[in-house]
C-alpha positions in Angstrom: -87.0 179.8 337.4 -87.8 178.1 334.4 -86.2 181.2 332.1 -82.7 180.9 334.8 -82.8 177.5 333.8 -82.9 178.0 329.6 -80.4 180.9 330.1 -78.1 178.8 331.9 -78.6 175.9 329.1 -78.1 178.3 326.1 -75.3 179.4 327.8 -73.3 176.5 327.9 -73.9 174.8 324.9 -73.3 178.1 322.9 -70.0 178.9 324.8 -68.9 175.0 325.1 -69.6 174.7 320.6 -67.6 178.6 320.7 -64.8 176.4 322.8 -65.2 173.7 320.0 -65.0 175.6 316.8 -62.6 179.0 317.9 -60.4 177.4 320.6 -59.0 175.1 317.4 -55.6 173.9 317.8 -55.2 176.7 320.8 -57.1 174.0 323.2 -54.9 171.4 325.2 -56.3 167.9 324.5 -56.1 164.2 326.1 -54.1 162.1 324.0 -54.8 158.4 324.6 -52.6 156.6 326.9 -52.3 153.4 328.7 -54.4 154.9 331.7 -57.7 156.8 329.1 -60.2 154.8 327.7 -60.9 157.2 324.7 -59.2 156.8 321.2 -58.5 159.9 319.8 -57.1 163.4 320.5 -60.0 165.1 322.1 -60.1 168.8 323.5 -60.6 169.8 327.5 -61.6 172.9 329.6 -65.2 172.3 328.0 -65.9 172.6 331.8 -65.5 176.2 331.4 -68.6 176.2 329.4 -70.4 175.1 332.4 -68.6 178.0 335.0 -69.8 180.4 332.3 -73.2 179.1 332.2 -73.8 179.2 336.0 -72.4 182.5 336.1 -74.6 183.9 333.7 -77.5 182.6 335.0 -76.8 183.5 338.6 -76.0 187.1 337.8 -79.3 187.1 335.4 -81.2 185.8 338.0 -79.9 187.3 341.5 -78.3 190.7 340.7 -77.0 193.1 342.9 -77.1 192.4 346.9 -79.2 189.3 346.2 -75.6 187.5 345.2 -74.2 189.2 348.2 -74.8 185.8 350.8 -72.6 183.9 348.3 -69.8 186.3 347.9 -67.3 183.3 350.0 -68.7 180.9 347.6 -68.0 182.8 344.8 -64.6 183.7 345.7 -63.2 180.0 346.2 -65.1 179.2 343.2 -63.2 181.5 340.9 -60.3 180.7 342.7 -60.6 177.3 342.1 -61.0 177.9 339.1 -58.4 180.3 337.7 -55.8 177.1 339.0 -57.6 174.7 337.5 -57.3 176.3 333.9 -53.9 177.0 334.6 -53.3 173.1 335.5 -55.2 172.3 332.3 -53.0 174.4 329.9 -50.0 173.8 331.6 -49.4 172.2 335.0 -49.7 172.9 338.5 -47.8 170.7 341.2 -50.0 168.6 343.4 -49.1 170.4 346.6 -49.9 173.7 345.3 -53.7 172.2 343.8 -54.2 170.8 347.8 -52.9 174.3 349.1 -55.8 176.5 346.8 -58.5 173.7 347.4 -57.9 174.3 351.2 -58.0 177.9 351.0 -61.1 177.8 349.0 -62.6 175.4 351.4 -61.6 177.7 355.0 -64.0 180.6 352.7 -66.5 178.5 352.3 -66.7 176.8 355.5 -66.4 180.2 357.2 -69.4 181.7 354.8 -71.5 179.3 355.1 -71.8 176.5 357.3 -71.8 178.7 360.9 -69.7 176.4 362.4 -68.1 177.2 365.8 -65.4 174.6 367.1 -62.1 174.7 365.3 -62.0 170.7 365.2 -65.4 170.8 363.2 -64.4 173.3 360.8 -61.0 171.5 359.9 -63.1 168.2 359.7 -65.2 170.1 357.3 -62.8 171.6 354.9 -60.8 167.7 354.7 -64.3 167.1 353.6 -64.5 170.0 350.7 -61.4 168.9 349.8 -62.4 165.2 349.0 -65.0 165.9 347.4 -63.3 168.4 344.9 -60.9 166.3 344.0 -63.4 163.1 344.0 -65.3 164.8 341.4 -61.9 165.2 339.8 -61.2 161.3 340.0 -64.7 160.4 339.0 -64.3 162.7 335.3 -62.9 159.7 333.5 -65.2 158.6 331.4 -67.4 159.8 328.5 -70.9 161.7 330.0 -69.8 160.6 333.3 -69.4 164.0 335.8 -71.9 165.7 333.5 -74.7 163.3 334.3 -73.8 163.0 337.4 -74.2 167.2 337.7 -77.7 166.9 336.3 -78.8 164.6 338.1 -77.0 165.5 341.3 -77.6 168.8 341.2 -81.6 168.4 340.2 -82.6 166.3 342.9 -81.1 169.0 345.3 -83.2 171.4 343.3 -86.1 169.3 343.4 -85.9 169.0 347.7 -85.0 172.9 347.9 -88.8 173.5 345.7 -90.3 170.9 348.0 -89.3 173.0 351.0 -90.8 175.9 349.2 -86.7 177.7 349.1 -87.1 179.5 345.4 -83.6 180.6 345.6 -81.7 177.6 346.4 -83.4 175.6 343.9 -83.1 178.1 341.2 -79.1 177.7 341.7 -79.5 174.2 341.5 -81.6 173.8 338.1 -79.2 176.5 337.1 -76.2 174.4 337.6 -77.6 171.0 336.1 -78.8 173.3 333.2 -75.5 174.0 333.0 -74.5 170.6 332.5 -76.6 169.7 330.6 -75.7 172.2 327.8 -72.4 170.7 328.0 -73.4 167.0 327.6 -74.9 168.1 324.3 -71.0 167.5 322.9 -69.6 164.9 326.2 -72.1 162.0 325.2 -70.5 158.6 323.9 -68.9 159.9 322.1 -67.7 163.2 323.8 -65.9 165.7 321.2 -64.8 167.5 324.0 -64.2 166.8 327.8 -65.1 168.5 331.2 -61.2 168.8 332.2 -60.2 170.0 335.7 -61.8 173.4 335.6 -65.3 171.6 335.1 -64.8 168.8 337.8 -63.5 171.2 340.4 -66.1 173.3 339.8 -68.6 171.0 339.9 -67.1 169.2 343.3 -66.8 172.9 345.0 -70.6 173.3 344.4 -71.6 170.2 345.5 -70.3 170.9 348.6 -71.5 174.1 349.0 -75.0 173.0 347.6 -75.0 170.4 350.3 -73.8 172.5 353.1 -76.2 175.1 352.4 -79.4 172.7 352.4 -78.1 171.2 355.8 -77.4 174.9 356.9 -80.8 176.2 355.8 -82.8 173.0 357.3 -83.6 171.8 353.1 -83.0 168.8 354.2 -81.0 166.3 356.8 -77.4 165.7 356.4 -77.9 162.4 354.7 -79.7 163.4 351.8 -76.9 164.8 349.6 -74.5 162.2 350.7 -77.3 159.7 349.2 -77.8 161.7 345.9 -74.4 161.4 345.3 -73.7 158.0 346.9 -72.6 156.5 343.1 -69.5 159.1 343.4 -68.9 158.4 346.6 -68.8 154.9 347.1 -66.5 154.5 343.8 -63.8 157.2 344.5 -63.7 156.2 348.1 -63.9 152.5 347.9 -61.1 153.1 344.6 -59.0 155.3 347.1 -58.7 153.0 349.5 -57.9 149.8 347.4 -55.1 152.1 346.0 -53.7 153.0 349.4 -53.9 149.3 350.6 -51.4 148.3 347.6 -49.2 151.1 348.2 -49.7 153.3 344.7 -49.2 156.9 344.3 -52.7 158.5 344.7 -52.2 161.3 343.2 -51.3 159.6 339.8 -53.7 158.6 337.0 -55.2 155.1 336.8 -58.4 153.0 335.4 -59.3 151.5 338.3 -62.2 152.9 339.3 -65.4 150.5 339.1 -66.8 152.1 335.7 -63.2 152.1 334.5 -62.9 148.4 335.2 -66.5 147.6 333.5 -65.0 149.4 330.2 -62.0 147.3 330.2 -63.9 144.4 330.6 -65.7 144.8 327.3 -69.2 146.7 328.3 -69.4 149.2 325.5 -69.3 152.7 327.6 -72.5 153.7 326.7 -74.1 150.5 328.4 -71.3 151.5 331.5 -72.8 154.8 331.4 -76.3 154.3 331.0 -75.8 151.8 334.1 -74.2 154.4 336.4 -77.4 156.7 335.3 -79.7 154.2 336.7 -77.8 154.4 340.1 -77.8 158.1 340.3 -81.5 158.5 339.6 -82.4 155.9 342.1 -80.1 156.9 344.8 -81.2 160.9 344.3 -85.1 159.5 343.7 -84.6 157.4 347.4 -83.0 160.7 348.5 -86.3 163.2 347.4 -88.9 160.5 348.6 -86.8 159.6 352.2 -86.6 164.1 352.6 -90.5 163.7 352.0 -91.5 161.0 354.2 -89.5 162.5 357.0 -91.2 165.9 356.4 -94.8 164.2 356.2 -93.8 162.7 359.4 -92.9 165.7 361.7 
């Protein structure tokens, strides 16, 4: 585990620096605007860094049929992100992004989660679908969606190495390895960002790492949706708000919570270091809640 996990972080940060110093002026980049909070030209598709990462450590680690259980994953996930590249160096209309996330969610929910009725499966992939794109809303600030990933994606490793599952949790150090690498260069001040073929990414696991803990009895339903409660609660509650006053949804904004704490004058580090607090709390109530519960059956 502990060599899947150094291969994954070697990975990224060599191949997210490789982005960095031979992508040059060939990378698209975020200017500022009246809707960014950065000053600055700064590069995207460092996410790719991060798919490069997991897959190399996946393949490393679980060659051959052992990778063969995640083969619907796998597919929506390079589906996903083959769009999502071509969205970030060029563009790719809304209803065409919802159309790939939904097939990419049908393959996953039909891989992975065993479920039956048609009604719960449809209710299942609207769920995949929010939560790819709310990873995709929630990428809008420096270190952000990265240190979300790591600690997201740890605490689901740390509950799947509680429940004595070396596989799963090897996949999830993997991926917040993974992420880590690439906040190396998306700290305050991030010299490059996660763009949509990161946050995609990262939102398609999530809820496939979540689905397959519930699946494989890791833990109760709850647990994931608690990890990544800081996510939820600020795209959702954002989402909402923006429906309410009639705004295109679809459209970029800054007014998500951490985006409204920027503009009010907390220096983004002090923002950021803030929404860390809440993450670690919310996965560490998460981890102890999965180990009371287990101590108490």
């Amino acid at each position: 585990m502990n060599s899947a996990v150094l291969i994954a972080f070697v990975t990224s940060v060599v191949s997210v620096f490789g982005l960095m110093r031979f992508g040059g002026v060939r990378l698209p980049v975020d200017s500022p605007n009246e809707r960014s909070l950065h000053v600055g030209d700064i590069p995207r598709v460092g996410g790719g860094g991060i798919v490069v990462a997991v897959s190399a450590g996946m393949w490393v680690v679980f060659p051959g049929a052992e990778i063969a259980p995640y083969s619907g994953v796998l597919l929506g996930a390079t589906v996903l992100v083959l769009v999502s590249l071509w969205d970030d160096f060029g563009h790719v209309a809304p209803l065409v992004r919802l159309f790939v996330q939904g097939g990419a969610a049908s393959l996953l929910v039909s891989s992975q989660s065993g479920c039956s009725e048609l009604w719960a499966c449809a209710g299942l992939s609207v769920l995949i679908i929010w939560l790819i794109n709310l990873y995709n809303f929630m990428d809008g600030m420096d270190g952000l969606a990265g240190s979300m990933a790591v600690c997201g994606f740890g605490a689901l490793g740390i509950l799947g190495y509680l429940d004595q599952n070396e596989q799963y949790a090897t996949i999830m150090f993997i991926i917040a390895g993974a992420s880590a690498g690439f906040l190396v260069f998306n700290l305050p001040p991030a010299r490059i960002f996660m763009g949509d073929v990161g946050s995609t990414f990262l939102g398609y696991m999530v809820a496939a790492a979540s689905i397959q803990g519930v699946v494989d009895e890791i833990f109760p339903w709850w647990a994931p949706v608690l990890i990544f409660l800081p996510f939820w609660l600020d795209a959702t509650i954002t989402l909402l708000r923006r429906l309410f006053r009639g705004e295109r949804i679809w459209e970029a904004h800054r007014s998500h919570f951490y985006q409204r704490a920027v503009l009010a004058g907390m220096p983004v580090r002090r923002v950021l270091l803030v929404e860390v607090m809440f993450m670690l709390v919310c996965s560490a109530a998460a981890i102890i809640g999965v180990m009371l519960l287990t101590n108490g059956n």
